[in-house]
C-alpha positions as CSV (number, residue, x, y, z in Angstrom):
1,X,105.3,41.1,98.3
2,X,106.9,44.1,96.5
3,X,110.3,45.3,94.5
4,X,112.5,46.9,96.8
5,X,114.2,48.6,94.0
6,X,116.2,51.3,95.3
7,X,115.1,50.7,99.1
8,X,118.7,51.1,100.4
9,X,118.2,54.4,98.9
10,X,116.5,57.3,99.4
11,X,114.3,58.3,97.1
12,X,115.5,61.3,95.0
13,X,113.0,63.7,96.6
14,X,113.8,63.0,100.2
15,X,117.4,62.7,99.8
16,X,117.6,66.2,98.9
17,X,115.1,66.9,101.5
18,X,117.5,65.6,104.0
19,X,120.4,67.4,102.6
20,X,119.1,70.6,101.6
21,X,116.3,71.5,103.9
22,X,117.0,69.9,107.4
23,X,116.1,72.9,109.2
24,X,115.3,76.6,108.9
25,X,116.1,79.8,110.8
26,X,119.6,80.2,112.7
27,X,121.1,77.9,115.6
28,X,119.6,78.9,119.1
29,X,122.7,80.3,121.2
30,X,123.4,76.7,122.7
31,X,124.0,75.5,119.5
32,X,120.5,73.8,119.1
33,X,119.3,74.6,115.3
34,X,115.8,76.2,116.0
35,X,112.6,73.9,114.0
36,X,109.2,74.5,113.7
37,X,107.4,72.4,112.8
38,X,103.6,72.0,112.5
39,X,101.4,68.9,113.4
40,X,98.0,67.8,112.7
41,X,96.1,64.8,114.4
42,X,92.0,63.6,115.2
43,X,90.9,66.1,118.2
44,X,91.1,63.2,120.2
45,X,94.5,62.6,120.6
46,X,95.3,66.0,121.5
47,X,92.3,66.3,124.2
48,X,92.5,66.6,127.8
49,X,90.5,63.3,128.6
50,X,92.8,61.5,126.6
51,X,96.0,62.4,128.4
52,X,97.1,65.1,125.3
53,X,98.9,62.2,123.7
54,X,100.1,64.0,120.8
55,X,101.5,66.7,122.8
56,X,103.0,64.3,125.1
57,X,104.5,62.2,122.6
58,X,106.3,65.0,120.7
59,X,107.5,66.9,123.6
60,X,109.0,63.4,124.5
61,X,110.7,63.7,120.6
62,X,111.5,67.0,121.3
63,X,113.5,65.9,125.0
64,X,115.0,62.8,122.6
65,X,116.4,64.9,120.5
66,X,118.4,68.4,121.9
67,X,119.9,69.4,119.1
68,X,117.1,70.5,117.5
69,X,115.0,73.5,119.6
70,X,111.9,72.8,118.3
71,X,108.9,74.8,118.2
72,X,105.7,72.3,117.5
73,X,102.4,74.2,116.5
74,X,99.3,72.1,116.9
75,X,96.4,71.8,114.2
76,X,93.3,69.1,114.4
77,X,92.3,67.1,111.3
78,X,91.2,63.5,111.2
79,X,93.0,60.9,109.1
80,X,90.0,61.2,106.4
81,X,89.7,64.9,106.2
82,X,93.6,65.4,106.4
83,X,93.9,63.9,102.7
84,X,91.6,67.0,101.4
85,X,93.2,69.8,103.2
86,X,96.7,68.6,102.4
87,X,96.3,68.0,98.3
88,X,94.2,71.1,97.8
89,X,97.2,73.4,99.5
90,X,100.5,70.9,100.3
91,X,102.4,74.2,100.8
92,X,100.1,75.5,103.2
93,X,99.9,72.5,105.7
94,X,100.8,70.7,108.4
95,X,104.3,69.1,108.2
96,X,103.1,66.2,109.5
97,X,99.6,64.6,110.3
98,X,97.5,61.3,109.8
99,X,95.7,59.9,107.5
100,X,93.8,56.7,106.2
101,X,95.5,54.6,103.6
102,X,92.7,54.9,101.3
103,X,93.2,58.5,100.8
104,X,96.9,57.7,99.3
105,X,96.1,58.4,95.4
106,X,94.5,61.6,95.9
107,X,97.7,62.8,98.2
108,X,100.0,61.1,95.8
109,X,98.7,62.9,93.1
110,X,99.0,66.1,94.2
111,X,102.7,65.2,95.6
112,X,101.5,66.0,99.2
113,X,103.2,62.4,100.2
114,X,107.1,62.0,100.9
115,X,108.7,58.9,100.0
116,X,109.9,56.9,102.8
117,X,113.7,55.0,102.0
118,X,116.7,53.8,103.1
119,X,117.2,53.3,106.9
120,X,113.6,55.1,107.5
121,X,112.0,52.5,105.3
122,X,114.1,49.7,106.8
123,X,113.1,50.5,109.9
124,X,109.2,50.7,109.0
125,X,108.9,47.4,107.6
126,X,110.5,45.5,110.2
127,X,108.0,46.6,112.8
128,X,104.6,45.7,110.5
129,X,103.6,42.6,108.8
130,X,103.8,42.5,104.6
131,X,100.1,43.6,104.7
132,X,100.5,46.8,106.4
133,X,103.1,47.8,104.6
134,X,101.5,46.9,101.4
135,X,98.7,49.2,102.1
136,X,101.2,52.1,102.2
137,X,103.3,51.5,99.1
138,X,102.2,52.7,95.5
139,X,104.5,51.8,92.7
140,X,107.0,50.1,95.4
141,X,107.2,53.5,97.1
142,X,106.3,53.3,100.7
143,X,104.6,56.7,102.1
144,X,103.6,56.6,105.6
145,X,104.5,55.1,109.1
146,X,101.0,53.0,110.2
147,X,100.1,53.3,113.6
148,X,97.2,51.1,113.4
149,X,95.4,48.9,110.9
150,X,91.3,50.1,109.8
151,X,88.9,47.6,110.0
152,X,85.6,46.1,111.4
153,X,84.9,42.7,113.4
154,X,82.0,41.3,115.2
155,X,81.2,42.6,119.0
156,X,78.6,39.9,120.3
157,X,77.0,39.2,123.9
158,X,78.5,36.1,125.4
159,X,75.8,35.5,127.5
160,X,73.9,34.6,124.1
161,X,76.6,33.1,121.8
162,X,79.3,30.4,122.6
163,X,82.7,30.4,121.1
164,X,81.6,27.8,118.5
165,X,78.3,29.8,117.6
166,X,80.3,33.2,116.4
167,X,82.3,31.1,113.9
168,X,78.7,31.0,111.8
169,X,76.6,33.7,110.8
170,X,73.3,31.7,110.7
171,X,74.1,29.5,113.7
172,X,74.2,32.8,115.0
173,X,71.0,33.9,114.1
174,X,69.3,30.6,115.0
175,X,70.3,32.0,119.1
176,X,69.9,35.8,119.2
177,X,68.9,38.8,117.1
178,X,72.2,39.6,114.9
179,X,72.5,43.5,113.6
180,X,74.7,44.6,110.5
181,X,75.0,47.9,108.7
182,X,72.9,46.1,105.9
183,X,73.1,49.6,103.7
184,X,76.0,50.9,104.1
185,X,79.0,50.6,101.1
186,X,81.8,49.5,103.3
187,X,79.9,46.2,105.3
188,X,77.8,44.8,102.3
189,X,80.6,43.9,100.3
190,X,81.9,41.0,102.6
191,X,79.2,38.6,101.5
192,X,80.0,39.0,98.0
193,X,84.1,39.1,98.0
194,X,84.0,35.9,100.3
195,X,82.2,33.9,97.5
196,X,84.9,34.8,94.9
197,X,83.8,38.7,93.8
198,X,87.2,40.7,93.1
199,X,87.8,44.4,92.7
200,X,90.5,45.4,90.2
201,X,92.5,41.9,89.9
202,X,94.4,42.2,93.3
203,X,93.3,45.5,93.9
204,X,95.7,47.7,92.1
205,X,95.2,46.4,88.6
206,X,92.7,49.4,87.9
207,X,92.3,48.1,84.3
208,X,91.0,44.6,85.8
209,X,87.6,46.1,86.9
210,X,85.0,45.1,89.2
211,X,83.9,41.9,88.9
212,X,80.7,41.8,91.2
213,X,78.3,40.2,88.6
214,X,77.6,36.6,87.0
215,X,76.5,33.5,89.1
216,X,78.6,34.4,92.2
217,X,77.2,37.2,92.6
218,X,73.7,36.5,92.0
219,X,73.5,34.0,94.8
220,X,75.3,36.1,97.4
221,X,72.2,38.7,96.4
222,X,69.5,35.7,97.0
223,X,71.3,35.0,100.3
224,X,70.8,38.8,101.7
225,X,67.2,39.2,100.3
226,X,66.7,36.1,102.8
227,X,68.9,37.3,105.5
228,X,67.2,40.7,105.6
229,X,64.0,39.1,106.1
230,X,65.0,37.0,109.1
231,X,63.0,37.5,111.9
232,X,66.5,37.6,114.5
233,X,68.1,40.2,111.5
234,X,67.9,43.9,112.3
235,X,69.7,46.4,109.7
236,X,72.1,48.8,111.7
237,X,72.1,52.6,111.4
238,X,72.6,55.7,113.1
239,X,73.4,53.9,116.1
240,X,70.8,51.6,116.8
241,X,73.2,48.3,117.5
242,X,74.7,49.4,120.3
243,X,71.6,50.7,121.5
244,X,69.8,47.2,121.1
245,X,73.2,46.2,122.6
246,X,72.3,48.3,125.6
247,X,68.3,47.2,125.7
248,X,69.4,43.5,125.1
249,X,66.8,44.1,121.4
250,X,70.2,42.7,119.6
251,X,72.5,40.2,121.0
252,X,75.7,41.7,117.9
253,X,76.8,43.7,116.0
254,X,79.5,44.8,113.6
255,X,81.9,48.0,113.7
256,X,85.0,49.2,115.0
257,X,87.4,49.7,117.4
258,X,85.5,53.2,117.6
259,X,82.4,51.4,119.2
260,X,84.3,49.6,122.1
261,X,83.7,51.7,124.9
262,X,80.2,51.5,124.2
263,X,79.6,48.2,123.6
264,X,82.0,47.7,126.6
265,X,79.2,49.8,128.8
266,X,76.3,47.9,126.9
267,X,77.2,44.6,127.8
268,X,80.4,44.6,130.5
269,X,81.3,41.4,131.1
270,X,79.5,39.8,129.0
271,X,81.3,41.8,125.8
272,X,82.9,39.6,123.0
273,X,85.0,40.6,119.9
274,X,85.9,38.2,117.3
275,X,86.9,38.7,113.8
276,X,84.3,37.9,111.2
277,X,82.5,34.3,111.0
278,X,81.1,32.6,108.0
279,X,77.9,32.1,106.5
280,X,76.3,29.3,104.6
281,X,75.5,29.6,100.9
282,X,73.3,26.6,99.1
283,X,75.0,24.2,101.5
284,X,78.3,25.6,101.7
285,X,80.5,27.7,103.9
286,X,81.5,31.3,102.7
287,X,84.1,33.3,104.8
288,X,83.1,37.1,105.2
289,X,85.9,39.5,103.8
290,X,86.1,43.0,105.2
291,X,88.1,46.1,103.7
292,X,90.7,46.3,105.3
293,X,93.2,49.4,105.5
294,X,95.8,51.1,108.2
295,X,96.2,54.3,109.4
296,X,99.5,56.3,108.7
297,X,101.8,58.8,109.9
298,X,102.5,61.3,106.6
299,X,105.1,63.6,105.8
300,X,104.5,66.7,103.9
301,X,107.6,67.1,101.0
302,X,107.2,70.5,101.0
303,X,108.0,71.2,104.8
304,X,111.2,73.3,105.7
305,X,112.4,71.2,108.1
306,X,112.5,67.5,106.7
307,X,115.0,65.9,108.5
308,X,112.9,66.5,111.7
309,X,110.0,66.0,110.0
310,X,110.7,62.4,108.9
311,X,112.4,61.1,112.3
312,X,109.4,62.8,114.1
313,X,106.6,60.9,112.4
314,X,109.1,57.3,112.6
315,X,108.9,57.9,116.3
316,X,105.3,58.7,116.7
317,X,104.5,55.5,114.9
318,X,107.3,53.8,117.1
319,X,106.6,50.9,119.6
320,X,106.6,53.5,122.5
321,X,104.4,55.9,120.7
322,X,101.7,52.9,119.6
323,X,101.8,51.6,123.5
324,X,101.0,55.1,124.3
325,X,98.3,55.8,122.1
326,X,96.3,52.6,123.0
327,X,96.5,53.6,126.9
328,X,95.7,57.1,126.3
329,X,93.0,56.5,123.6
330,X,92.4,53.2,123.0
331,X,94.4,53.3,119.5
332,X,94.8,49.7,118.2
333,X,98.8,49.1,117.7
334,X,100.3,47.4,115.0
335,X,103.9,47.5,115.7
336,X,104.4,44.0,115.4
337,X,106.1,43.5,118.6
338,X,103.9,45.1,120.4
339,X,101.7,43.0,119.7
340,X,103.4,40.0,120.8
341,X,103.9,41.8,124.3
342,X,101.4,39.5,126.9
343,X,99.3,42.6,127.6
344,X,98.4,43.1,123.9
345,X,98.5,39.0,122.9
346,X,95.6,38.6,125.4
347,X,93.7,41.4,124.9
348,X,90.5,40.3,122.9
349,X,89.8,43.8,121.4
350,X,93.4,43.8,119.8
351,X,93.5,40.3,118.5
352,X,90.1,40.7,116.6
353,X,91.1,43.4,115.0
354,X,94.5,42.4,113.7
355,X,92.6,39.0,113.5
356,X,90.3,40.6,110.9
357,X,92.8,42.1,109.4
358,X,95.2,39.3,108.7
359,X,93.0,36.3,108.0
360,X,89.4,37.6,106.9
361,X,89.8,40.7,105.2
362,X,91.3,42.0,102.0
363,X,92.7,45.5,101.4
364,X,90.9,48.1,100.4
365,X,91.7,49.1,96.9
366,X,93.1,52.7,96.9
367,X,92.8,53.4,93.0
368,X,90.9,56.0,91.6
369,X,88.0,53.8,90.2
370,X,87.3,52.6,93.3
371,X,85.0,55.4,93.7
372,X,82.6,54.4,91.6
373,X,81.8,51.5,93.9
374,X,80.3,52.6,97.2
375,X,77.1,53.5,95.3
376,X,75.9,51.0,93.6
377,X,76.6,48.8,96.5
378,X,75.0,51.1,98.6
379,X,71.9,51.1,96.4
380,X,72.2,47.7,96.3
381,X,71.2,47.3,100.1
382,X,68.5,50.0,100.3
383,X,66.5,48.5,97.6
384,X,66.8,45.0,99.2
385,X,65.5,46.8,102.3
386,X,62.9,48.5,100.6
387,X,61.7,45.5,98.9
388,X,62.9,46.6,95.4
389,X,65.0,43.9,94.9
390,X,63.4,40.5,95.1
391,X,64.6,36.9,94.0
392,X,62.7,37.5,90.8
393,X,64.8,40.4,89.9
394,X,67.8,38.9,92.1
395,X,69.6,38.2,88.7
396,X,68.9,41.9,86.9
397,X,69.7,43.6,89.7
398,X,72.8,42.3,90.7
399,X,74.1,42.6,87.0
400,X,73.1,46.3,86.6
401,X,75.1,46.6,89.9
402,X,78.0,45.3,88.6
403,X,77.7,47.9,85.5
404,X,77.3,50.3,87.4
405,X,80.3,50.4,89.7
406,X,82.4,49.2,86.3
407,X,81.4,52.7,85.0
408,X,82.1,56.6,85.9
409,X,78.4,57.2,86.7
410,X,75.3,55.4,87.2
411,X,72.3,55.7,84.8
């Protein structure tokens, strides 16, 4: 999957790191070196209703580990903003916190990412699959500890679909009224990279492109014109799939781990999760691909106190930590034996997730051109929902899409 290079290593940054800067101020009278160190995390996992499972967790490190008296300050910032506050000030910020993998280039460039090696990184990839670690490493340098992988999958009513329905998108419609964020950037794109569209090669050749144009393409936009006209379609937004969900209006829908206590207390029993089906294209069976990511425990190189820094966000990524976060706020694991525990191997909600994520998915590209793509896509969707786009402009349309997220702007 990737060159391990000087993986038995440190990298040269961490090393000294570890060796200069393990700890700041003197040792407490007991001998314990005094660390502070400050942590930032999404609101929820600090919250009362969900059990303070950041707090818990590092005052479990801090028990764990006595000779350190540590002093742990407390900041809240979700795994997308974290990438912003952290780049524009690394100096300034948390030692450690959370963030999404797609946010790696912008922290990478502003050197607000350590380098995970040696027996840290050794440790990391024997608890996640090649994938996961692969949406962490830039340049065969691994950066984060993932504590869960980001994606979406299907919730459906199984009072309405059987097992063999889901596997189809248009079987599916042909029983019950089928919702999907038609307009938004981040969904639309799994019709057209299951029938052969690729973003930048393998998704870090930057130079490669987009390639979401010629005949592929064009009959991927044909097939949404006529799926957003189906009388059982309904385009999702600001919430109203899990409220059809709720008024039995829409029998599924597609989103995230997020949505699953709500859909759980739209439909109850009757709630199923599977990764995404198929659809049919001129005869033939396509296989919706999601973006696919993880989530990651990040280490700030500029914190005083590196040593603790680094073993604290191993362990708060750990098998113990992950188990943790899923009872305490329904955080998907992906500590790979975890998930081979019974509890987590029959859990439905966990399997389509990593389902999605292994087998109908791709990773998200995280290079800097990606940005010019959520547009156009975007655009894309509205104007098939406004009518804008039609068969008889299918063709045009799709290729002035395609130029448009191959350039730095849209005309």
């Amino acid at each position: 999957m990737m060159k391990r290079g000087l993986a038995l290593l440190l990298t040269a940054g961490l090393l000294a790191g570890l060796t200069g800067c393990a700890a700041s101020g003197d040792d407490a009278s007991d001998g314990a070196e005094k660390v502070r160190l400050m942590v930032w995390s999404p609101s929820n996992d600090q919250s009362k209703d969900s059990g303070e499972w950041l707090q818990t967790m590092c005052e479990r490190f801090a028990d764990e580990h006595p000779e350190w008296d540590i002093t742990f300050v407390y900041g809240v910032a979700d795994e997308a903003s974290a990438a912003g506050q952290v780049s524009q000030d690394p100096e300034a910020s948390a030692d450690v916190f959370m963030f999404a993998n797609d946010t790696l280039t912008t922290m990478t460039d502003a050197n607000a990412l350590a380098k995970f090696g040696g027996k840290y990184r050794d440790e990391i990839e024997s608890n996640n699959s090649e994938e996961v670690i692969a949406s962490l490493t830039m340049d065969d340098n691994l950066y984060g500890v993932p504590f869960t992988t980001n994606t979406w999958f299907m919730y459906y009513d199984k009072s309405v679909f059987s097992e063999e329905d889901i596997k189809n998108l248009d079987t599916m419609l042909e029983k019950g009224v089928v919702s999907f964020p038609f307009t938004n950037s981040w969904y639309l794109p799994a019709f057209y990279i299951g029938n052969g569209c690729t973003l930048f090669g393998d998704g870090t050749d930057e130079d490669a492109g987009v390639d979401f144009g010629g005949e592929k393409a064009q009959e991927v936009t044909d097939y949404l014109i006529d799926l957003e006209s189906h009388p059982n379609f309904r385009i999702d937004a600001d919430g109203s799939g899990i409220a059809g969900l709720r008024d039995g209006s829409i029998n599924a829908m597609f989103s995230g781990s997020w949505d699953a206590n709500a859909v759980k207390e739209a439909l109850g029993d009757n709630m199923g999760v599977a990764s995404l089906p198929s659809y049919t294209l001129n005869g033939k069976e396509v296989q919706m691909m999601a973006y696919a990511g993880s989530k990651a425990i990040g280490v700030n190189p500029n914190c005083d106190n590196m040593v603790a820094a680094i073993e604290l966000a191993v362990f708060l990524g750990s098998e113990e930590a992950q188990q943790a976060h899923y009872e305490m706020c329904s955080v998907i694991p992906c500590h790979t034996e975890l998930l081979e525990q019974p509890d987590f191997a029959g859990d439905e909600l966990v399997a389509a997730q990593n389902n999605t994520f292994e087998n109908t998915s791709i990773l998200q590209p995280f290079v800097s051109k990606m940005n010019n793509c959520w547009t156009p896509v975007e655009n894309m969707g509205k104007g098939i929902r406004n009518g804008n786009i039609t068969h008889d402009n299918a063709a045009e349309q799709t290729e002035e899409m395609n130029d448009a997220m191959n350039s730095d702007g849209i005309s």
